[in-house]
Kinemage of the C-alpha trace (Angstrom):
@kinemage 1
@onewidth
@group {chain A} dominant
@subgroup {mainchain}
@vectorlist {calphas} color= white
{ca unk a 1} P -36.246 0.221 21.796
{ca unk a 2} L -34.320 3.928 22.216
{ca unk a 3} L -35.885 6.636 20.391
{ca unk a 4} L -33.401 8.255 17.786
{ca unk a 5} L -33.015 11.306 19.772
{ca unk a 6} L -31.637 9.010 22.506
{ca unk a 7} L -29.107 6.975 19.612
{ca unk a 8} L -28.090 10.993 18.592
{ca unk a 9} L -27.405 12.092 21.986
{ca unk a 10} L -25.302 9.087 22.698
{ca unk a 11} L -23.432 9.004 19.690
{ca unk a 12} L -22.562 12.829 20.760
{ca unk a 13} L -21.851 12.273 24.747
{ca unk a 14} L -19.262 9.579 22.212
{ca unk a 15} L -17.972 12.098 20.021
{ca unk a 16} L -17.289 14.244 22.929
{ca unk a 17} L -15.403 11.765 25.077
{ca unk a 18} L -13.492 11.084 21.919
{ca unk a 19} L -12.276 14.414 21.318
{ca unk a 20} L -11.722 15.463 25.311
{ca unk a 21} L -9.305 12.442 25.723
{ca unk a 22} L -7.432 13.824 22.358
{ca unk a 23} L -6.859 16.731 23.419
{ca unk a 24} L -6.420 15.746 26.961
{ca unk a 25} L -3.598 13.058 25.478
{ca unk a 26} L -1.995 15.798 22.956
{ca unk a 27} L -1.675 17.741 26.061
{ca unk a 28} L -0.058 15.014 28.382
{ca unk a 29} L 2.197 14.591 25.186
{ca unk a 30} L 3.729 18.125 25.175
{ca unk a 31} L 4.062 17.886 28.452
{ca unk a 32} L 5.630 15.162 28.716
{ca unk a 33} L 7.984 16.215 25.989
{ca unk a 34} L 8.109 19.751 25.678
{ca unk a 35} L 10.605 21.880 28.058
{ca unk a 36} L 9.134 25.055 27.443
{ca unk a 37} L 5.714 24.954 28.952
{ca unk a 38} L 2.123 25.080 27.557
{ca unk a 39} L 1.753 28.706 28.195
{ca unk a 40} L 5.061 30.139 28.636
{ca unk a 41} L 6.484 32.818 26.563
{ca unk a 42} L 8.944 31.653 23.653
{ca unk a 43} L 11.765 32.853 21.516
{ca unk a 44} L 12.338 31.776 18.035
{ca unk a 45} L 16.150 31.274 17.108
{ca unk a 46} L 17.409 30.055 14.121
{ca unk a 47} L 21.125 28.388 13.443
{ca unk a 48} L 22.529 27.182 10.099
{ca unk a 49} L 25.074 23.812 9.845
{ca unk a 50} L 26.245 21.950 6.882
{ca unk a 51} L 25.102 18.801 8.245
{ca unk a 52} L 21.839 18.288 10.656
{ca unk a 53} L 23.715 14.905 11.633
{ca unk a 54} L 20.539 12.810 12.723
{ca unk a 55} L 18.795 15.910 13.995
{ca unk a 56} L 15.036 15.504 14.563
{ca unk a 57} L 12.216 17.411 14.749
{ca unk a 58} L 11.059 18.042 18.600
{ca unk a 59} L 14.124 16.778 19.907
{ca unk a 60} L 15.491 19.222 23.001
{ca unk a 61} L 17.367 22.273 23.409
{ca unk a 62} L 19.959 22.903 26.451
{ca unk a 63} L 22.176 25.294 27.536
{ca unk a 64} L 24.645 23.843 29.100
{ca unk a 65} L 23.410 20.361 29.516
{ca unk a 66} L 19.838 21.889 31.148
{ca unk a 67} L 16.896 21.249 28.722
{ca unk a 68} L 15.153 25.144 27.403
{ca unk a 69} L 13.361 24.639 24.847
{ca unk a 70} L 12.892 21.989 21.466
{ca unk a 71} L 13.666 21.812 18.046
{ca unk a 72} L 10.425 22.973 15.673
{ca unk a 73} L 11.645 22.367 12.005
{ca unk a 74} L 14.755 21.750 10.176
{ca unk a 75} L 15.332 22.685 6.408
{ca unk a 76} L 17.183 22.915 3.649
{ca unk a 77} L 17.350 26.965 2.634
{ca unk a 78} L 19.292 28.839 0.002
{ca unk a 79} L 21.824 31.905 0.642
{ca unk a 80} L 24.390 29.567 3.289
{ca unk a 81} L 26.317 27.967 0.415
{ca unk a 82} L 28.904 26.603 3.610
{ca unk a 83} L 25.308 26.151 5.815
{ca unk a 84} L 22.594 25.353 4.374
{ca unk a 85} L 20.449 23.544 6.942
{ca unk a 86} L 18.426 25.946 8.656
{ca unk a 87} L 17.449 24.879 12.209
{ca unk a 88} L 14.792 26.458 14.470
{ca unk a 89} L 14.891 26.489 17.957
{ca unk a 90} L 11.949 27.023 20.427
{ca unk a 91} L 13.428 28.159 23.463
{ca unk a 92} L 11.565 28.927 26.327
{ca unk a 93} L 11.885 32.558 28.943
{ca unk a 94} L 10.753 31.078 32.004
{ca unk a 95} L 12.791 32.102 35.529
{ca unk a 96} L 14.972 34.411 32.758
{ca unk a 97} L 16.900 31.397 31.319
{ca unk a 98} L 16.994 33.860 27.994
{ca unk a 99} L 19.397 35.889 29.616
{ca unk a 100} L 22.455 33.388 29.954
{ca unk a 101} L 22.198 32.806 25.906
{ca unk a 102} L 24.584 35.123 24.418
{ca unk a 103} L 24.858 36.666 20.790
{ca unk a 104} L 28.084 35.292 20.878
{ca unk a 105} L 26.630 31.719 22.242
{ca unk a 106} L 27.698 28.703 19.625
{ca unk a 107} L 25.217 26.010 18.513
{ca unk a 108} L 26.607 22.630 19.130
{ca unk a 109} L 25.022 19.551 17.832
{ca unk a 110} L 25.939 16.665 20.391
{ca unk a 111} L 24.950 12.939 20.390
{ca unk a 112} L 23.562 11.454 24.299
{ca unk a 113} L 26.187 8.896 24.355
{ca unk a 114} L 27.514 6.875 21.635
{ca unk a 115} L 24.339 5.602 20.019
{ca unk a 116} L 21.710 8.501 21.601
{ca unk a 117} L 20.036 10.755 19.451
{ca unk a 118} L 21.404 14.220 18.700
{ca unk a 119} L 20.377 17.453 20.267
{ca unk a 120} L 21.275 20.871 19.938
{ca unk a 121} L 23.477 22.367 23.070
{ca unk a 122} L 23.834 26.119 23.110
{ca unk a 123} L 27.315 26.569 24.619
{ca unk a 124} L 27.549 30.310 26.592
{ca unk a 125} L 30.918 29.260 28.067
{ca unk a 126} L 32.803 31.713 25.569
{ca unk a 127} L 30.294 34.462 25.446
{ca unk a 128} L 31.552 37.434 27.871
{ca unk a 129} L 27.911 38.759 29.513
{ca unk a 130} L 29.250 42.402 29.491
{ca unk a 131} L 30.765 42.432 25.869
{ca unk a 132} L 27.991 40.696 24.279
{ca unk a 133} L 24.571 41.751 24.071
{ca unk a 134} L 21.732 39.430 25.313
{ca unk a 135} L 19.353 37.256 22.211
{ca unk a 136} L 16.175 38.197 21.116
{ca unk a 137} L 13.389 36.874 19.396
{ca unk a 138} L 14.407 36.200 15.636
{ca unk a 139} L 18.527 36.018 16.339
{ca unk a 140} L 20.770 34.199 14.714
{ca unk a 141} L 23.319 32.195 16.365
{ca unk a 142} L 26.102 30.656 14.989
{ca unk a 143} L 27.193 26.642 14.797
{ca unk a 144} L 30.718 25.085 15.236
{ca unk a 145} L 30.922 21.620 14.078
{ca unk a 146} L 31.478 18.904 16.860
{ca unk a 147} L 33.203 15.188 15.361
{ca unk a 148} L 30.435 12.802 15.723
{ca unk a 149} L 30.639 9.097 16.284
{ca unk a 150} L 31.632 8.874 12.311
{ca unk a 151} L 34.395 11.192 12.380
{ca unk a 152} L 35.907 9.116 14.847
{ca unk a 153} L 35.407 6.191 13.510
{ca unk a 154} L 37.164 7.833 10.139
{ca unk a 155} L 39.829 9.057 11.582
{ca unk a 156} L 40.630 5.678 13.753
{ca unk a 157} L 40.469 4.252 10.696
{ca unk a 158} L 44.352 4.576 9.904
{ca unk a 159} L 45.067 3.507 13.339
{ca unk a 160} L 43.466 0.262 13.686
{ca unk a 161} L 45.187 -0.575 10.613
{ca unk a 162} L 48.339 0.227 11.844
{ca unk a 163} L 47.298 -1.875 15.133
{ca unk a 164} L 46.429 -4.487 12.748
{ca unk a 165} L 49.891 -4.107 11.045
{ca unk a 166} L 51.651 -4.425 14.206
{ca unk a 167} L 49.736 -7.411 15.433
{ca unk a 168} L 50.550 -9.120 12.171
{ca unk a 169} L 54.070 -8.540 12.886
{ca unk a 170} L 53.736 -9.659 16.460
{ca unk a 171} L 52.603 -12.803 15.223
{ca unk a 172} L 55.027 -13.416 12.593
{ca unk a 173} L 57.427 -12.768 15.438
{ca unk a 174} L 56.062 -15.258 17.819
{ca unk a 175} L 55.951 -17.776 14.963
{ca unk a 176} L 59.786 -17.111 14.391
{ca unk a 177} L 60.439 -17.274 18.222
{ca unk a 178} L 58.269 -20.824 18.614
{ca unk a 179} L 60.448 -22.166 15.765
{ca unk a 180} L 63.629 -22.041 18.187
{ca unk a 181} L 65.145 -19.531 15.525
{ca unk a 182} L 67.200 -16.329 16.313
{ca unk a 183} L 68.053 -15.089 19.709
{ca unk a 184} L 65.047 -15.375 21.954
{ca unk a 185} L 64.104 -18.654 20.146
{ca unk a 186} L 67.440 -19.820 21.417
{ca unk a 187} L 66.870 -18.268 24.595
{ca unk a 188} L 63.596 -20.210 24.831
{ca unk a 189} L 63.572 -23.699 23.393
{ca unk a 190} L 67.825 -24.405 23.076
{ca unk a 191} L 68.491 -26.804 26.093
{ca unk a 192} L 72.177 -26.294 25.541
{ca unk a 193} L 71.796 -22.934 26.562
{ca unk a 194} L 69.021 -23.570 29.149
{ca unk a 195} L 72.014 -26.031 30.607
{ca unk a 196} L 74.313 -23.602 30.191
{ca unk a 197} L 72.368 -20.643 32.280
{ca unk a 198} L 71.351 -23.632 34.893
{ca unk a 199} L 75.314 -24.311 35.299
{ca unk a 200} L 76.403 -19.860 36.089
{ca unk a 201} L 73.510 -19.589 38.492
{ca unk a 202} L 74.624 -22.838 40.594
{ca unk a 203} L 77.927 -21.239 40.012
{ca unk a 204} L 76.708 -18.090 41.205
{ca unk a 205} L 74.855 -19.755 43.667
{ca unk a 206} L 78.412 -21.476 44.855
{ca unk a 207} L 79.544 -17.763 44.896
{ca unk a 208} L 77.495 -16.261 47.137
{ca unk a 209} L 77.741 -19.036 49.473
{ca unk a 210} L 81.341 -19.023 49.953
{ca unk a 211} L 80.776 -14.993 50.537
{ca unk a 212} L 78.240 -15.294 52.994
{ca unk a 213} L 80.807 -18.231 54.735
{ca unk a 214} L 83.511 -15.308 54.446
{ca unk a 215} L 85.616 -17.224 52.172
{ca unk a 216} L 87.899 -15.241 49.523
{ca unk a 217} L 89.060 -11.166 49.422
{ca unk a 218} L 85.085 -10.321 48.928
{ca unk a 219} L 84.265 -12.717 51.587
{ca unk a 220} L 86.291 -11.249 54.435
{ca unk a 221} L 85.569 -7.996 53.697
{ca unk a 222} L 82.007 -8.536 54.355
{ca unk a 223} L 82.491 -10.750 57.678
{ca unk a 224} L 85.494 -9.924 58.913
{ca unk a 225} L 85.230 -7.865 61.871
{ca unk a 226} L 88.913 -6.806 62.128
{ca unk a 227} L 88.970 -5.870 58.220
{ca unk a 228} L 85.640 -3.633 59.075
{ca unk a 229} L 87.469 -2.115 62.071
{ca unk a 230} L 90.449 -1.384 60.020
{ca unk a 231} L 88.573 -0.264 57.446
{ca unk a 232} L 86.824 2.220 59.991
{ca unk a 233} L 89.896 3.314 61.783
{ca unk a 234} L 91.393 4.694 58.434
{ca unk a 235} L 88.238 6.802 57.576
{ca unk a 236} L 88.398 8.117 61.179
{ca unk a 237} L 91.953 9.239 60.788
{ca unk a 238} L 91.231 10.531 57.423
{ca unk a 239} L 88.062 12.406 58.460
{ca unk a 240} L 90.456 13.928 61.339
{ca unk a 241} L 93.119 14.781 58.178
{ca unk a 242} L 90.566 16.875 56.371
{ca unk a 243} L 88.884 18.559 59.341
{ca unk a 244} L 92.813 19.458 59.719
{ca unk a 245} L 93.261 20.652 56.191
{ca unk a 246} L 90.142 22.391 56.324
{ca unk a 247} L 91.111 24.168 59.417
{ca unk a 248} L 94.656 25.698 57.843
{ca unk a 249} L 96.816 22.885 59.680
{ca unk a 250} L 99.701 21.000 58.134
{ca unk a 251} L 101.134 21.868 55.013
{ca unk a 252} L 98.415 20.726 52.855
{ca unk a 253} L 95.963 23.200 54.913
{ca unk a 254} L 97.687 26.206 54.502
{ca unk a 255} L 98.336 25.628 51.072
{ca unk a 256} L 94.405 25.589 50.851
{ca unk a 257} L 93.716 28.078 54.036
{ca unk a 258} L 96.860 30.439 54.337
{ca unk a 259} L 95.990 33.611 52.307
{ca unk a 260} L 99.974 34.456 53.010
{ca unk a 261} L 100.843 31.679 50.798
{ca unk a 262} L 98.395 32.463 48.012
{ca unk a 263} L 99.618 36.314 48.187
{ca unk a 264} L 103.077 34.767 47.729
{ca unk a 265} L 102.126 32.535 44.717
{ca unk a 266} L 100.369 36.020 42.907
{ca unk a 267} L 103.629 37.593 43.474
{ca unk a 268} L 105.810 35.177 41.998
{ca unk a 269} L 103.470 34.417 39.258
{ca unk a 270} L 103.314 38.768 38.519
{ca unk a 271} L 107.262 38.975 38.589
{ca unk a 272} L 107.126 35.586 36.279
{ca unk a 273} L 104.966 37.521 33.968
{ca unk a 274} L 107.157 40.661 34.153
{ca unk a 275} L 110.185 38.754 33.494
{ca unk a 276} L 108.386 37.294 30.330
{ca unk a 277} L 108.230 40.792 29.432
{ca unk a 278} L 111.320 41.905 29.949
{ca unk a 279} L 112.237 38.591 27.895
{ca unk a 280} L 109.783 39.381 25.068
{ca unk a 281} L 111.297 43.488 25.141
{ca unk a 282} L 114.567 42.066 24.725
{ca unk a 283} L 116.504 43.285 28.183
{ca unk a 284} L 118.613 41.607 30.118
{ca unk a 285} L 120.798 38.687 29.347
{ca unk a 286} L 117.624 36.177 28.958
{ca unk a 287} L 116.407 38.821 26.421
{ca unk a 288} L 119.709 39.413 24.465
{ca unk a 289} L 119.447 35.706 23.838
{ca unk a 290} L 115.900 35.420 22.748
{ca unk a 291} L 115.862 38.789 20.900
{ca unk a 292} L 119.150 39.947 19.578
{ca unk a 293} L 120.513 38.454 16.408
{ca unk a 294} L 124.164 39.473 17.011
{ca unk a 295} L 124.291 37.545 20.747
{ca unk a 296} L 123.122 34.332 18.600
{ca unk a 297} L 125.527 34.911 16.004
{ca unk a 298} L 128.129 35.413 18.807
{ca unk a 299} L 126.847 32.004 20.964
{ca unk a 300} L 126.850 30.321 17.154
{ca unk a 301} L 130.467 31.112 16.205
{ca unk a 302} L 131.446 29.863 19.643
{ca unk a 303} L 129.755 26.384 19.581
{ca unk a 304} L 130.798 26.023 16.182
{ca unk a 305} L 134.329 26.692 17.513
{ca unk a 306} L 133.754 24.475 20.851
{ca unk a 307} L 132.798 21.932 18.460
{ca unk a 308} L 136.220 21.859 16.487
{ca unk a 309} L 138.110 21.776 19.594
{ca unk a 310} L 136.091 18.757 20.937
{ca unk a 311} L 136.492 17.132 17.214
{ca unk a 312} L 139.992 17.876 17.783
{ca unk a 313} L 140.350 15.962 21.355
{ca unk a 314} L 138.681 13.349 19.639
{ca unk a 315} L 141.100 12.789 16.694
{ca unk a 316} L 143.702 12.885 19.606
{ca unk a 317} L 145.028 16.426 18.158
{ca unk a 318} L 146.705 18.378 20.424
{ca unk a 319} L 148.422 18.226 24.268
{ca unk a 320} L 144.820 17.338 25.595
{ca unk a 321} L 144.141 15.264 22.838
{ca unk a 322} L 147.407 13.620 23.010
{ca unk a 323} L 146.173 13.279 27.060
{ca unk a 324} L 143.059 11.383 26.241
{ca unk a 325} L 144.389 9.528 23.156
{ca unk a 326} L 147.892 8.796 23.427
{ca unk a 327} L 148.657 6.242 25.795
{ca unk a 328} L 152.318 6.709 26.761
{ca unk a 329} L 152.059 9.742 27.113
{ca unk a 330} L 149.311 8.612 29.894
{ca unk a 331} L 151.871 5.883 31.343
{ca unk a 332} L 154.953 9.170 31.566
{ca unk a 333} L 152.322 10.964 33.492
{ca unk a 334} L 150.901 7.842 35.711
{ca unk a 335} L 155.157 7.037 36.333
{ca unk a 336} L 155.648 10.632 37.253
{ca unk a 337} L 153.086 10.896 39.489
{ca unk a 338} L 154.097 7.851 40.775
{ca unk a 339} L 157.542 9.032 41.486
{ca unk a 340} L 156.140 12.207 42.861
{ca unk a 341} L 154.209 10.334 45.677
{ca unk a 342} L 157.613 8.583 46.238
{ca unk a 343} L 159.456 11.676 46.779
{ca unk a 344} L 156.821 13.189 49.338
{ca unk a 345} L 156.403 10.084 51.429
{ca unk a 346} L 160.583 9.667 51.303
{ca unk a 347} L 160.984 13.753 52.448
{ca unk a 348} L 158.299 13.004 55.029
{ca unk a 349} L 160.326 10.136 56.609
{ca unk a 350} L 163.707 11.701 56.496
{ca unk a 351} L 163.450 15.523 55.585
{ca unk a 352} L 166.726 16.162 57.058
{ca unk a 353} L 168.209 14.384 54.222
{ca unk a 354} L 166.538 16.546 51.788
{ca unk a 355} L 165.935 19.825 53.782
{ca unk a 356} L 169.185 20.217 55.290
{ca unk a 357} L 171.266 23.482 53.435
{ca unk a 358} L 175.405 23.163 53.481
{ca unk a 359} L 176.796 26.586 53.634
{ca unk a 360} L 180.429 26.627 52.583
{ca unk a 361} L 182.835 29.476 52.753
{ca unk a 362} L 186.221 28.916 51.012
């Protein structure tokens, strides 16, 4: 049977055991979790938010997605009425990762994934390394609020009921479509029109048969050879027209190409334009009778008076108007002339008889 020395010293070589693997577990555990080393040198920096957002104790630090450091402790502090979580950060020196955070560096609290749990990331991005100094133990950095999985799921709030909205409608639509009623219900389930769109596209078909078999106007013109051929002659000669035209030949290309005629047309159009002038000033004949009131008084009086002497012929006053009216006095001069033509053709056929001069003395 063991002594009680022996039962002591076992029950210490126990105790001992026991405690070694604690510590030697506790130390497997920061390692295992912690970023920062077990010896490394640390910096303490502190950040305020309004809402730690499922933010736990000992979860990691990085800067810029690379794990520094951990979070030690997260509480509720007065003096940050806006902030008043107050967040510590353990963030380790090692290879000089200190010197990429910033004063100016913001404190982002983002989620791994959609469900993951929520870390801090320390975003530098917007920090300028010359015009901002680098942190030190104690700093204070400041936060900017990031929209977590809630926020979205607020704000998408409004549209999935307006997706919901338009589904409802979409169905309701379908519904009214199914029924046969309106347009594309029609469209659909109406055999009358179904019959109807069968007959135009055998129709149509018919159509493009009898074009491909050169049948009709369309028909020839896309398989008759001699049509194509006349077709291509004419845009030949007309492609020979307008390289004429746009060399200055013909009359059409020196109307476009002869400067001669274009100086001519300027001239005529300048002594149009001083003419209009000369109209508008009043000189000249033209002018007179755009411009002076006593030339249009003049050109009144005598159309008034040319219009009482053609009243006149019309009443039948007068020798002319007796000439247009009166119509024996048309038959005396018809008769004379008449008589007239006599006499000439009679002196032409004998003009002894009327030429010859008697000369009597006593």
């Amino acid at each position: 049977m063991p002594s009680q020395e022996q039962i002591r010293w076992a029950q210490l070589r126990v105790g001992i055991t026991v405690i070694l693997a604690s510590i030697a577990l506790a130390v497997l555990i920061f390692l295992m979790t912690g970023t920062t080393g077990l010896f490394a040198r640390k910096l303490t920096l502190y950040s305020y938010v309004d809402n730690a957002g499922g933010l736990r104790a000992g979860a990691p630090v990085r800067l810029q997605g690379v794990d520094i450091g951990n979070v030690e402790a997260i509480r509720v502090v007065s003096g940050h009425p806006g902030t008043p979580i107050q967040i510590t950060l353990k963030v380790g020196t090692k290879n000089g990762i200190n010197q990429f955070i910033r004063k100016e560096s913001v404190v982002l609290l983002s989620t791994a994934g959609v469900l993951g749990e929520t870390y801090v990331d320390i975003d530098s991005s917007g920090a300028k390394a010359q015009a901002s100094a680098q942190i030190a133990d104690q700093d204070t950095l400041p936060s900017r609020e990031v929209p977590d999985i809630t926020d979205v799921v607020r704000a998408s709030q409004s549209t999935l009921q307006n997706i919901n909205s338009l589904l409802l409608r979409a169905d309701r639509i379908m519904t009214f479509v199914e029924s046969g009623q309106g347009s594309v219900g029609k469209l659909v389930y109406d055999k009358e029109l179904y019959d109807n769109l069968n007959g135009s596209i055998k129709q149509l078909n018919g159509m493009l048969d009898d074009l491909n078999n050169g049948k009709g106007s369309v028909g020839k013109l896309l398989k008759d050879e001699e049509l194509y051929n006349k077709v291509n002659a004419t845009m030949d000669k007309l492609n020979r027209t307008m390289d004429g035209i746009d060399k200055g030949e013909g009359t059409a290309g020196k109307l476009l190409k002869d400067p001669a005629l274009y100086n001519n047309a300027n001239q005529t159009i300048a002594k149009a334009n001083q003419l209009m002038d000369s109209v508008n000033a009043g000189k000249g004949a033209l002018g007179k009778f755009a411009k002076d009131e006593e030339f249009a008084r003049k050109l009144d009086e005598v159309m008034t008076r040319l219009d009482t002497v053609m009243g006149g012929l019309a009443e039948g006053k007068g020798s002319a108007g007796k000439f247009l009216h009166d119509t024996a006095f048309y038959d005396d001069t018809d008769k004379l002339l008449v008589e007239t033509r006599s006499l000439i053709k009679a002196i032409r056929e004998d003009p002894k008889k009327y030429l010859t001069i008697h000369v009597k003395i006593f």
